[in-house]
ROSE-4610 file (N, C-alpha, C; in Angstrom, 1 decimal, always signed):
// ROSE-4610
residu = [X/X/X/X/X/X/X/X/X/X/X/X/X/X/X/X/X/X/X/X/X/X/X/X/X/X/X/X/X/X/X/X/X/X/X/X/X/X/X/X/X/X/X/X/X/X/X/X/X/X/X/X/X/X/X/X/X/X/X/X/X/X/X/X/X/X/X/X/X/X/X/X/X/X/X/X/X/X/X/X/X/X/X/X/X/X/X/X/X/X/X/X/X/X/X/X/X/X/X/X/X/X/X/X/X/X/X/X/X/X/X/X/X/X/X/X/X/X/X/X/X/X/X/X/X/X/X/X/X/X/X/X/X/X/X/X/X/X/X/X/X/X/X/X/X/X/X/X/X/X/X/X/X/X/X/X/X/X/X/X/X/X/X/X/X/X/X/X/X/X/X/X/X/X/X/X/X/X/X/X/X/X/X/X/X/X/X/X/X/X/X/X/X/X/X/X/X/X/X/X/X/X/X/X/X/X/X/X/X/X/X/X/X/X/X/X/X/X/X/X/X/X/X/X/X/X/X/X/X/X/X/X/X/X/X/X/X/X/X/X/X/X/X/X/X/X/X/X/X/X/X/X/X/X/X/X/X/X/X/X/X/X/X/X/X/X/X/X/X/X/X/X/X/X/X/X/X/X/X/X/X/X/X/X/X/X/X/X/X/X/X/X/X/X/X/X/X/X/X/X/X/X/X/X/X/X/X/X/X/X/X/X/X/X/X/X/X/X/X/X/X/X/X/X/X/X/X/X/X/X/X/X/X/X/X/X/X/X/X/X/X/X/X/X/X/X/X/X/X/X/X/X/X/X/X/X/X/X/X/X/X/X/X/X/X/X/X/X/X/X/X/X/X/X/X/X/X/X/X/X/X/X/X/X/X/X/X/X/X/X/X/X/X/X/X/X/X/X/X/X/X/X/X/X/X/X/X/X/X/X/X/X/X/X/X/X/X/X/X/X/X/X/X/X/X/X/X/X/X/X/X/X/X/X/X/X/X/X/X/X/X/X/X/X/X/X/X/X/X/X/X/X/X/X/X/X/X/X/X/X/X/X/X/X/X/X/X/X/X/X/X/X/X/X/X/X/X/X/X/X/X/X/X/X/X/X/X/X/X/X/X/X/X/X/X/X/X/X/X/X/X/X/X/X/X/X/X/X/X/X/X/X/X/X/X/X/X/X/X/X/X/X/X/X/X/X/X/X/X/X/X/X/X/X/X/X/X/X/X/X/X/X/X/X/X/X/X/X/X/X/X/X/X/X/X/X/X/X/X/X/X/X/X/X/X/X/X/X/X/X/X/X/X/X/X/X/X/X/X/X/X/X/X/X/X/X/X/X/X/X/X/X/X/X/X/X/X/X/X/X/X/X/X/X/X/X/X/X/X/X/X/X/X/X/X/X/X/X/X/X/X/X/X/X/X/X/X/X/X/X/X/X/X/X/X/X/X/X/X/X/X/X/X/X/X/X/X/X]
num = [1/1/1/2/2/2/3/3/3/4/4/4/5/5/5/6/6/6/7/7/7/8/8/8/9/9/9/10/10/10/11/11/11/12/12/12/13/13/13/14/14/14/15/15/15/16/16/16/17/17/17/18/18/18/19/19/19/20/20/20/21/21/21/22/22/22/23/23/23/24/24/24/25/25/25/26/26/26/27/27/27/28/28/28/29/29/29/30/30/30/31/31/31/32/32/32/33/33/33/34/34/34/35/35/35/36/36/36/37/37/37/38/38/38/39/39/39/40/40/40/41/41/41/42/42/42/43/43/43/44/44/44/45/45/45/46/46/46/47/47/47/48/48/48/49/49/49/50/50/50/51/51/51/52/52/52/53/53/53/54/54/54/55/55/55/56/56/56/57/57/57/58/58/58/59/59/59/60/60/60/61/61/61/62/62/62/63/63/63/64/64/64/65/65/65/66/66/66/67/67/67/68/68/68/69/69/69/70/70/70/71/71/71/72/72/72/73/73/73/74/74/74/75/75/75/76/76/76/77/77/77/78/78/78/79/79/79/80/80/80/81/81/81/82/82/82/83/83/83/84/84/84/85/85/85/86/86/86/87/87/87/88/88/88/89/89/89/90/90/90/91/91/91/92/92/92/93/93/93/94/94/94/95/95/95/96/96/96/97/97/97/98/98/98/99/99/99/100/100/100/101/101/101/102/102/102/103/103/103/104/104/104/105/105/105/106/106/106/107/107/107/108/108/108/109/109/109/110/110/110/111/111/111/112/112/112/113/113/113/114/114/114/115/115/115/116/116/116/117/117/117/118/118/118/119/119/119/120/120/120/121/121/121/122/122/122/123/123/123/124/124/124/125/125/125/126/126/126/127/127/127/128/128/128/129/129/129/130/130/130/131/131/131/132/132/132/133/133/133/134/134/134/135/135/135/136/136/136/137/137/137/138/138/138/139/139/139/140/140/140/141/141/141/142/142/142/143/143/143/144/144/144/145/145/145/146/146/146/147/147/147/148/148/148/149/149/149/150/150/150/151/151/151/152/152/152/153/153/153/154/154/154/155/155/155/156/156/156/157/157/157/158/158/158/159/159/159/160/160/160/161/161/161/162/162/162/163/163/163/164/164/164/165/165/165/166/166/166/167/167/167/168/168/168/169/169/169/170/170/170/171/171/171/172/172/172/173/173/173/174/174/174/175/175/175/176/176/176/177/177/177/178/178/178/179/179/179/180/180/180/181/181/181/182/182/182/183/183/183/184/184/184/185/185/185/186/186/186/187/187/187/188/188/188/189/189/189/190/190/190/191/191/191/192/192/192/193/193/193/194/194/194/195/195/195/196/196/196/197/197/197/198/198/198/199/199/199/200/200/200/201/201/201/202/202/202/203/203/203/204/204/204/205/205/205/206/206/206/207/207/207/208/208/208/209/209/209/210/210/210/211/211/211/212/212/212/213/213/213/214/214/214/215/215/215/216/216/216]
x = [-10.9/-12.1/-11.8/-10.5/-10.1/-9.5/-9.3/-8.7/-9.9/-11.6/-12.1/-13.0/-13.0/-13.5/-12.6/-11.2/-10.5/-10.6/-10.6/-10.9/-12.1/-13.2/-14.4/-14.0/-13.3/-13.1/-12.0/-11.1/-10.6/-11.0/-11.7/-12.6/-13.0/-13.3/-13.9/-12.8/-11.3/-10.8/-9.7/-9.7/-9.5/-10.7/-11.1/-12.5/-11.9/-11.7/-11.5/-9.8/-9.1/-7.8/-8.1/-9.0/-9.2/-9.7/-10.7/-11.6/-10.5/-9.3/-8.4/-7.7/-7.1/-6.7/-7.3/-8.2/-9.2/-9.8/-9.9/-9.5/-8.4/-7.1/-6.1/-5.7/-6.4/-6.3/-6.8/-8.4/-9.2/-8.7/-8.2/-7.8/-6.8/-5.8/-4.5/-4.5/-6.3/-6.3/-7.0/-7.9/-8.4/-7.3/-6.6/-5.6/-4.4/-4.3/-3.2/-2.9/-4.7/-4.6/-5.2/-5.6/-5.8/-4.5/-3.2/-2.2/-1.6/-1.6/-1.1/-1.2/-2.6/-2.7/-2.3/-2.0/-1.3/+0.4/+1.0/+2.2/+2.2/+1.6/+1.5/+1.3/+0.9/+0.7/+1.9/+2.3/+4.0/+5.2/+4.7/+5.8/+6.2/+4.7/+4.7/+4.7/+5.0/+5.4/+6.1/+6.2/+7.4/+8.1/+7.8/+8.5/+9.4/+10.7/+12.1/+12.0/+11.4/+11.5/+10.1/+9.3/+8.0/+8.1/+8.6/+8.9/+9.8/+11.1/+11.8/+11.8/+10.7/+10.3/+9.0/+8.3/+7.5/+8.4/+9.0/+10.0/+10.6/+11.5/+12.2/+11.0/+9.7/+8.6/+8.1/+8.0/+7.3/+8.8/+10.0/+11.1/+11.4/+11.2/+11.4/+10.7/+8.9/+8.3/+7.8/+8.5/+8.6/+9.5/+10.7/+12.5/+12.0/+11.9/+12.2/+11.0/+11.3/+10.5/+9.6/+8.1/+6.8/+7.5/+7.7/+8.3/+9.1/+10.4/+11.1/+10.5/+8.9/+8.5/+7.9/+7.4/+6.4/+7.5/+8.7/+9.8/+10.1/+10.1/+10.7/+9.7/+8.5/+7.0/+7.0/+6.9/+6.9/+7.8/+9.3/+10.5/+11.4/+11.0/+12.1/+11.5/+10.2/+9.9/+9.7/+9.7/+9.7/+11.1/+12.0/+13.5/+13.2/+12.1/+12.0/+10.8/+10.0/+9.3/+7.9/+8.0/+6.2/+5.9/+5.0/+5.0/+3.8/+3.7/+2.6/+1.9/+0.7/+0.8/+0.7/+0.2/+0.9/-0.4/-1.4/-2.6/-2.1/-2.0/-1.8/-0.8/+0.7/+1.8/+1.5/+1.3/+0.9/-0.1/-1.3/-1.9/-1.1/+0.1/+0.0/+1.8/+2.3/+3.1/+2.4/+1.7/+1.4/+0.5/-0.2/-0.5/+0.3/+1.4/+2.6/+3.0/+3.2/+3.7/+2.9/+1.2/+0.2/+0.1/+0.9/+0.5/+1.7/+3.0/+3.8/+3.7/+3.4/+3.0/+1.7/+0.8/-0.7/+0.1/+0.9/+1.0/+1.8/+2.5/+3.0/+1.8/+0.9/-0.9/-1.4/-1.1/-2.0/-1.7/-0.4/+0.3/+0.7/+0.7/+0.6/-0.7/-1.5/-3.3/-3.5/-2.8/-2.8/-2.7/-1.1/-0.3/-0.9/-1.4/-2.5/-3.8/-4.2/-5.1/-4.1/-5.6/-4.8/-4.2/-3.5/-3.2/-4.5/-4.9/-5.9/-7.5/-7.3/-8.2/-7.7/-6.4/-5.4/-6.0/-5.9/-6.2/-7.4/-8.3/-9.9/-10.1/-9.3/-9.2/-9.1/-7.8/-7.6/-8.5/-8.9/-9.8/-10.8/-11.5/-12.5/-12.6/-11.3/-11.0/-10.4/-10.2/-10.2/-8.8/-9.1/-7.1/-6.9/-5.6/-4.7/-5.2/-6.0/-6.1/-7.4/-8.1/-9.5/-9.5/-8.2/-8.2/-7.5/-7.1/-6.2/-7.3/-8.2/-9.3/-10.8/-10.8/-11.8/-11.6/-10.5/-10.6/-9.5/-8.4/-6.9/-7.5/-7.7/-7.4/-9.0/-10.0/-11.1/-10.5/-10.3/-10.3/-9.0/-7.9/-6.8/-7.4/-7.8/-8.5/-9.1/-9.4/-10.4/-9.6/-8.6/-7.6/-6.8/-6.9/-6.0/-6.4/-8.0/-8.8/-8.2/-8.0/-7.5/-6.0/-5.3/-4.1/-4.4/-4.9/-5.4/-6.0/-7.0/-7.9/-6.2/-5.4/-4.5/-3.7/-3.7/-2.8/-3.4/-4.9/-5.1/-5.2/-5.3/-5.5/-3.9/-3.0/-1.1/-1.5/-2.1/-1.8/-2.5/-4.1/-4.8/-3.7/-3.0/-2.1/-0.9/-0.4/+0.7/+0.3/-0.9/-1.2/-0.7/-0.2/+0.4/+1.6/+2.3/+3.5/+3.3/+2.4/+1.9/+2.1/+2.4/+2.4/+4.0/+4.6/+6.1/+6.3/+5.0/+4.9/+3.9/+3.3/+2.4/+1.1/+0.8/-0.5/-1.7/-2.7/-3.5/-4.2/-3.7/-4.4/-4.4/-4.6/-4.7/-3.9/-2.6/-1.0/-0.9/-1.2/-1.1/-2.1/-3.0/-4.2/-3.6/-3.4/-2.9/-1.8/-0.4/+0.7/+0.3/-0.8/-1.2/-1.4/-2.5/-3.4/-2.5/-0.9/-0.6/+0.4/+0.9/+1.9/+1.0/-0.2/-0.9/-1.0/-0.8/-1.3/-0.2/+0.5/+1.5/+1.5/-0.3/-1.0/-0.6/+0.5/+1.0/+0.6/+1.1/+0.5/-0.9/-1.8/-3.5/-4.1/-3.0/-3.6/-3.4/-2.0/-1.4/-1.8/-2.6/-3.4/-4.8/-5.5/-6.5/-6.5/-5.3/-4.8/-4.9/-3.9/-4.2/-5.5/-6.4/-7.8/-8.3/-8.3/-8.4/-8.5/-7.1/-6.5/-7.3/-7.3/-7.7/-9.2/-9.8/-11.4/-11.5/-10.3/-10.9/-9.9/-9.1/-8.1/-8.5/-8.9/-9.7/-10.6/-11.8/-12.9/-12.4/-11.6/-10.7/-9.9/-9.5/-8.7/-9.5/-10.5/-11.6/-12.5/-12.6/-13.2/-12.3/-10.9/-9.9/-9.6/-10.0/-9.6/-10.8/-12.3/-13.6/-13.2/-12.7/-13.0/-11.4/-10.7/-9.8/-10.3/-10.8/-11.4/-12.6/-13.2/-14.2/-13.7/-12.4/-12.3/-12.0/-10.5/-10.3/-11.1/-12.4/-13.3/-14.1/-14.2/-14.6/-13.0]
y = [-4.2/-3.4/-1.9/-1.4/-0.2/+0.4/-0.4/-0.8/-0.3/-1.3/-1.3/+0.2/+0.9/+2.1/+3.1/+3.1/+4.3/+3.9/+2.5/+2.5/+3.2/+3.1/+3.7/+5.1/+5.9/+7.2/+7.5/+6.6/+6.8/+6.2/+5.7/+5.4/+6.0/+7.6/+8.7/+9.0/+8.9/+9.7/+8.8/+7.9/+6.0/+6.1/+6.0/+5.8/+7.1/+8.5/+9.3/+9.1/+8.4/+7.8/+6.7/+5.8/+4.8/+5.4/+6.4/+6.3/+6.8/+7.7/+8.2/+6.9/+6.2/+5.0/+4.2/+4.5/+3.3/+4.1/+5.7/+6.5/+6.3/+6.5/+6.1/+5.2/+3.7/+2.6/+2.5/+2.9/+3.0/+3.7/+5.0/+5.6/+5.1/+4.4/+3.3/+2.7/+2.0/+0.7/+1.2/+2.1/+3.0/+3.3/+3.3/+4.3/+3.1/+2.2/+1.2/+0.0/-0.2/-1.4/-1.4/-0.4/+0.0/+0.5/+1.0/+1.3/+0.2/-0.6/-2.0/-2.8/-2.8/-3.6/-2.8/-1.6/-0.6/-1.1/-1.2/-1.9/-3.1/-4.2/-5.5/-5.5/-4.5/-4.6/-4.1/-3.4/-2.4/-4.0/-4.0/-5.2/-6.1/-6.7/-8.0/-7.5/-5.7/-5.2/-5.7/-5.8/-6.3/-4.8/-4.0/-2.6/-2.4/-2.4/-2.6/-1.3/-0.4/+0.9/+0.4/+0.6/+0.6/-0.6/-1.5/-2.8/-2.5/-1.5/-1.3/-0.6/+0.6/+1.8/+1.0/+0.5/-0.6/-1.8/-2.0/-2.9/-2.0/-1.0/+0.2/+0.4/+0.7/+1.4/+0.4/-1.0/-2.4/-2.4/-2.7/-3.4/-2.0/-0.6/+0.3/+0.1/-0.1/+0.2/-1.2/-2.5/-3.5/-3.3/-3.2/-3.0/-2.6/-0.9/-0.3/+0.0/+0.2/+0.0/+1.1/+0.4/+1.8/+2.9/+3.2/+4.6/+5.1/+4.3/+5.4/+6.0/+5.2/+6.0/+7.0/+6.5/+7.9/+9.2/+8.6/+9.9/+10.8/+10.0/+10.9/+12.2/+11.1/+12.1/+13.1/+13.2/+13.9/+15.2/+14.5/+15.0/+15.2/+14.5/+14.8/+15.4/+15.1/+16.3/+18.0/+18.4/+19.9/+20.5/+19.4/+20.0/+20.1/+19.6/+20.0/+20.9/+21.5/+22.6/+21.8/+20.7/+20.4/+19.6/+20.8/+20.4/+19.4/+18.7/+17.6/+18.1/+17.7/+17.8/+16.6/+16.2/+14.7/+13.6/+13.6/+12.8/+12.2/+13.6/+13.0/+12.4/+12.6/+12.1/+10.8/+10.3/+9.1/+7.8/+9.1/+7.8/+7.7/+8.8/+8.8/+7.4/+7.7/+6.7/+5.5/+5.3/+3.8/+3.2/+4.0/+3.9/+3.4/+3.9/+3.5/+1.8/+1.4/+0.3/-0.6/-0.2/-1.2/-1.6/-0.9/-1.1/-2.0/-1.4/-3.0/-4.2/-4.3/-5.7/-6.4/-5.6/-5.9/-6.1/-5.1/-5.4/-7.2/-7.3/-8.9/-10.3/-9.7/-10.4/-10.8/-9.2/-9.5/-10.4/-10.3/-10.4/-11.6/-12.8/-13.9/-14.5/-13.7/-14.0/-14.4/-13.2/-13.7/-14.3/-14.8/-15.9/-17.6/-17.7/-18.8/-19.1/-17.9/-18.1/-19.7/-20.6/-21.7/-21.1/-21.7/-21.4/-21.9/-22.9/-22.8/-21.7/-20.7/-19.5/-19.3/-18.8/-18.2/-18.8/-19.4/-20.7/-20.7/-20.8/-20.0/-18.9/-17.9/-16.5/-16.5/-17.0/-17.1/-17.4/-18.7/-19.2/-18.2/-18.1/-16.9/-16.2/-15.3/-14.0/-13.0/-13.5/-11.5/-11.3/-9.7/-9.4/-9.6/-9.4/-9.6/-8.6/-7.4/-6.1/-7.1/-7.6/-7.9/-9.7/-10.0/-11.4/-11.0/-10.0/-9.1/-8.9/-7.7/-7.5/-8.0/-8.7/-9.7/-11.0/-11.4/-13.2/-13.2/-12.5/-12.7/-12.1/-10.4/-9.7/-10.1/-10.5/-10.5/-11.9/-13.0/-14.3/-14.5/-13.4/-13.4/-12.5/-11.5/-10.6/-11.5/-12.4/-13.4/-14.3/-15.1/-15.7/-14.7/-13.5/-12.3/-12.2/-12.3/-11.5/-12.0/-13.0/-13.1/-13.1/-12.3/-12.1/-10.4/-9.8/-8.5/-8.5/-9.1/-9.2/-9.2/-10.0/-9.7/-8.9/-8.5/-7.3/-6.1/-5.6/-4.8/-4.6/-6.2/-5.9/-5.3/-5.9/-5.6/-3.8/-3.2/-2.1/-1.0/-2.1/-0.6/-1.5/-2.4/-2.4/-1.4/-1.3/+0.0/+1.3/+1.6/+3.0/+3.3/+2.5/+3.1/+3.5/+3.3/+4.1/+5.5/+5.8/+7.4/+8.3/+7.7/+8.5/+8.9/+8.7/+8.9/+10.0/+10.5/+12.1/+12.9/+12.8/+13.0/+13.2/+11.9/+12.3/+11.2/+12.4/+11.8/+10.4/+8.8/+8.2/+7.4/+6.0/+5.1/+5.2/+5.1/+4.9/+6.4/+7.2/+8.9/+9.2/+8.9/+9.2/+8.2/+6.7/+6.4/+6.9/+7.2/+7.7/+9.5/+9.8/+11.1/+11.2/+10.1/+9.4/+9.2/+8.0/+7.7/+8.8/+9.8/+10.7/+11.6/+11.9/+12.6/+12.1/+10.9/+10.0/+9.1/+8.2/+7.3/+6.3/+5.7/+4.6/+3.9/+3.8/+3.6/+2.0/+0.9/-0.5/-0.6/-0.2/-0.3/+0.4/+1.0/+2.2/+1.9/+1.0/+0.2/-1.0/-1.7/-2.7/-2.5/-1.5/-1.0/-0.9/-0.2/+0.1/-1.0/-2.0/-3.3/-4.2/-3.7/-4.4/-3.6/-2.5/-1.7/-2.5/-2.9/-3.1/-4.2/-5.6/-6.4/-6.7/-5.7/-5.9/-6.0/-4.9/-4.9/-6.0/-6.1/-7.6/-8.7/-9.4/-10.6/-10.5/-10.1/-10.2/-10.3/-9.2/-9.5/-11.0/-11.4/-12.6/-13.8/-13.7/-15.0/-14.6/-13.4/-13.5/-13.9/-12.9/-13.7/-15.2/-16.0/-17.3/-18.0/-17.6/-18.2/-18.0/-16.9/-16.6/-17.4/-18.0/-19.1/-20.1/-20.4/-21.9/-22.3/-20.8/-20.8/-21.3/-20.6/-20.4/-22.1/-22.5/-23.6/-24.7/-24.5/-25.8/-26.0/-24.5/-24.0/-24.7]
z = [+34.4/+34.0/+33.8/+34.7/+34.4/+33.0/+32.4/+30.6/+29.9/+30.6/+29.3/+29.2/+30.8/+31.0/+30.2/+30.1/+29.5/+27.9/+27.6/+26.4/+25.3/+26.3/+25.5/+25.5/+26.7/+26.4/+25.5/+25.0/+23.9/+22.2/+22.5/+21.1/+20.3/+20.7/+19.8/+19.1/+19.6/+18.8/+17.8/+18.7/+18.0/+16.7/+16.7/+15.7/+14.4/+14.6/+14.1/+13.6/+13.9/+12.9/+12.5/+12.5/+11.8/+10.7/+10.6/+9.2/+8.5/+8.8/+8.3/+7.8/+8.3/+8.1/+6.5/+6.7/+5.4/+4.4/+4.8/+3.6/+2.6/+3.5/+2.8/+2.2/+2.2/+2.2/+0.7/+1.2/-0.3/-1.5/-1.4/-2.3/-2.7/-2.1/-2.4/-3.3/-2.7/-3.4/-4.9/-5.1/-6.3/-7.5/-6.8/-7.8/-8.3/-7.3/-7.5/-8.4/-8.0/-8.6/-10.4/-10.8/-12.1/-12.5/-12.3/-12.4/-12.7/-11.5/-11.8/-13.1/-13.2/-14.4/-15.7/-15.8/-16.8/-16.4/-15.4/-15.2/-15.8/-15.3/-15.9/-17.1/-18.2/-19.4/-20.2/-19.5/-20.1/-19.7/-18.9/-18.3/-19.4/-20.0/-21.0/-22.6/-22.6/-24.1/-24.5/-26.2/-27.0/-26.9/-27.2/-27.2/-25.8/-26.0/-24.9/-24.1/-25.1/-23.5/-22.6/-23.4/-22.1/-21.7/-21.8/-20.8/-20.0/-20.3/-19.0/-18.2/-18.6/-18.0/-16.7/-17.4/-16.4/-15.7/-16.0/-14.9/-13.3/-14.0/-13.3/-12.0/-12.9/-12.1/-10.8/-11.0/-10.6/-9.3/-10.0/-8.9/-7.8/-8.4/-7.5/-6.3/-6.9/-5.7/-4.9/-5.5/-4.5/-3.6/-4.3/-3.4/-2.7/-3.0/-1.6/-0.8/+0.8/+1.8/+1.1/+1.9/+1.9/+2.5/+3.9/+4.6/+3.8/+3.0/+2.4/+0.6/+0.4/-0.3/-0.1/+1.3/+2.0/+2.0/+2.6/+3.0/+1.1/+0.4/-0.9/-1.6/-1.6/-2.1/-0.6/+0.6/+1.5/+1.6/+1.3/+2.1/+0.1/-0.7/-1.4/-2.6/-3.1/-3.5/-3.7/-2.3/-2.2/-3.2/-3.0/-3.4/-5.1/-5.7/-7.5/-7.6/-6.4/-6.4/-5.9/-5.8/-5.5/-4.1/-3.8/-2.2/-2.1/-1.2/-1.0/+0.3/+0.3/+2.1/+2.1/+3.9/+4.1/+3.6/+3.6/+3.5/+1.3/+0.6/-0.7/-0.8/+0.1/+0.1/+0.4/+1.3/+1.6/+0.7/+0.3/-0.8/-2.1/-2.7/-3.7/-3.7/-2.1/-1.8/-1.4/-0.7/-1.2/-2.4/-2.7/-4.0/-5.2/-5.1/-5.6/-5.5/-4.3/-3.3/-3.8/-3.8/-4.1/-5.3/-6.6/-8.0/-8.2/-7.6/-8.2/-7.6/-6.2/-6.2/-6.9/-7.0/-7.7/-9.1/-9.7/-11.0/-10.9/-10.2/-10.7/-10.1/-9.2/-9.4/-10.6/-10.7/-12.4/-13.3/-13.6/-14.7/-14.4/-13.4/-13.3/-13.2/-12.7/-12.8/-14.9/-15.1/-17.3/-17.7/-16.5/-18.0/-17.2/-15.7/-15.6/-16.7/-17.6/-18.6/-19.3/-19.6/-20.5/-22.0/-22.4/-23.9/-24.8/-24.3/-24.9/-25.8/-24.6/-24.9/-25.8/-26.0/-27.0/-28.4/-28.5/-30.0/-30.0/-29.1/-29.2/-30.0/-29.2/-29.8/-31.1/-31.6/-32.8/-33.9/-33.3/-34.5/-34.7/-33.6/-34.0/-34.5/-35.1/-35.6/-35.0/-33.4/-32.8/-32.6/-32.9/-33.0/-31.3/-31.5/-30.6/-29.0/-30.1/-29.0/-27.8/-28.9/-28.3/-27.7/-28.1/-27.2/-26.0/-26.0/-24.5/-23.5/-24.5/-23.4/-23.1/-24.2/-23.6/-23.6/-23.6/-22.8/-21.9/-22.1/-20.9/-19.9/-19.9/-18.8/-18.2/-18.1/-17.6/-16.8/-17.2/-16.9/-15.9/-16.0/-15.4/-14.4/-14.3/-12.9/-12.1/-12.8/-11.9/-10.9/-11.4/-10.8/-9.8/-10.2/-9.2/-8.2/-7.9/-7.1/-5.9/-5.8/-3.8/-3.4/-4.2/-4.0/-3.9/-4.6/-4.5/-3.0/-2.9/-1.2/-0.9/-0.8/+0.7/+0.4/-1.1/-0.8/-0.4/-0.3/+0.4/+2.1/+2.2/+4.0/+4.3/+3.2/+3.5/+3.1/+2.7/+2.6/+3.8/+3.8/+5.6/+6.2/+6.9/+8.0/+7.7/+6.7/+6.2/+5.9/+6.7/+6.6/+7.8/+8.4/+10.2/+9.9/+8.6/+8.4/+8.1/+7.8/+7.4/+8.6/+10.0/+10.8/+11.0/+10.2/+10.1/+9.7/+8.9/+8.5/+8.8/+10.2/+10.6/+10.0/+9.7/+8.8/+10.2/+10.4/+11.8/+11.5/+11.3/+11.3/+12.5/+12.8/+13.6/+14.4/+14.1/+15.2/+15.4/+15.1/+15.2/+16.1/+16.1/+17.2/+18.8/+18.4/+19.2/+20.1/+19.6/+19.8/+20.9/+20.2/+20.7/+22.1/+22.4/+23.1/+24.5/+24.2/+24.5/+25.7/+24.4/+24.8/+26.2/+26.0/+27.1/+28.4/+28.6/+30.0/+30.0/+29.2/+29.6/+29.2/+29.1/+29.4/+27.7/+27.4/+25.7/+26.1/+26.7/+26.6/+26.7/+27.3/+26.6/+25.6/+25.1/+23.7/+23.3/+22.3/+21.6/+22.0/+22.2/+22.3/+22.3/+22.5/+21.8/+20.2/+20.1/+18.3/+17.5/+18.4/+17.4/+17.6/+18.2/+18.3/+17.3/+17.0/+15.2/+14.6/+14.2/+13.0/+13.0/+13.5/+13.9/+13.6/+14.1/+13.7/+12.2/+11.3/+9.8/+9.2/+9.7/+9.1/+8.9/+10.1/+10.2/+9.5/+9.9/+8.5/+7.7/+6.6/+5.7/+5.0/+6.6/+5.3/+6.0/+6.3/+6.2/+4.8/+4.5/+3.2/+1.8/+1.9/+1.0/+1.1/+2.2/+2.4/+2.1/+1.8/+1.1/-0.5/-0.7/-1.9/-2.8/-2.4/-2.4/-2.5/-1.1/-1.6/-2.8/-2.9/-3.7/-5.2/-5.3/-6.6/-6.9/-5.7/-5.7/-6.2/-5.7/-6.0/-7.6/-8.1/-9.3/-10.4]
């Protein structure tokens, strides 16, 4: 019972790196996943540079780890004159992270469209621009949507890398928390009772909206 008493007195400030936490997350996900589908679309160009400029951009930021994108935009930028502080560094590195895996969502969410649409399209009349954007990319977002749902719960759980550059969210408030009193095993299990409360909800909805689709 002595756990659940220090717990509530750390909740306030628990609570105050979480919203940080899902700030970051949201803006991640704002910025990423509309990027993405601008990736997914360079990807599937006939034109050889913007297909390999969108490739370069998609395998970069799967490869390499999130932290060592956090560390470049953080730590290796200053060296060509532009400084970040750590909250944009962070959205604008996982933001990054989130668009190339979203972009290969997408772009498999597309090519699940039947061929059949395609020869729909055709017959109808519509150029190529307008069979893109209104029968692929609407019909393929659709098929995306619950690969997106889990790729964002994968992104608020990787906002705990942000504390690698001290940016005050979740594991930052925790680690704070922690460093003051000792008490690191019920703070870090507090922390992951966070994470946890917005995860789960999370992937019981991504796992309705699965079966949903499944049965459609």
């Amino acid at each position: 019972m002595s756990w659940l008493a220090d717990w509530v007195g750390y909740l306030p400030q628990m609570m105050s790196g979480l919203s940080v936490s899902l700030m970051i997350a949201a803006i991640s996900i704002a910025a990423g996943y509309p990027f993405g589908l601008v990736l997914s679309l360079m990807v599937q160009a006939k034109n050889l540079a913007l297909r390999t400029i969108g490739l370069v951009i998609v395998e970069v930021g799967r490869g390499a780890p999130a932290l060592v994108i956090l560390y470049l935009f953080y730590y290796g930028l200053p060296k060509f004159g532009l400084v970040l502080d750590n909250i944009p560094a962070a959205c604008l590195a996982l933001s990054w992270n989130a668009a190339a895996y979203a972009s290969e969502i997408i772009r498999a969410g597309m090519h699940s469209v039947s061929r059949g649409q395609h020869e729909a399209s055709v017959a109808l009349g519509l150029s190529r621009r307008d069979t893109l954007f209104r029968v692929i990319i609407p019909q393929g977002m659709r098929s995306a949507v619950p690969g997106l749902m889990g790729i964002a719960i994968q992104l608020f759980q990787g906002t705990s890398l942000a504390y690698a550059i001290a940016v005050p969210e979740l594991m930052k408030s925790a680690y704070t928390i922690g460093s003051s009193n000792f008490n690191y095993l019920e703070i870090f299990i507090l922390a992951g009772i966070c994470y946890a409360v917005i995860s789960m909800p999370a992937t019981w909805i991504t796992v309705f909206f699965e079966k949903r689709m499944g049965r459609q």
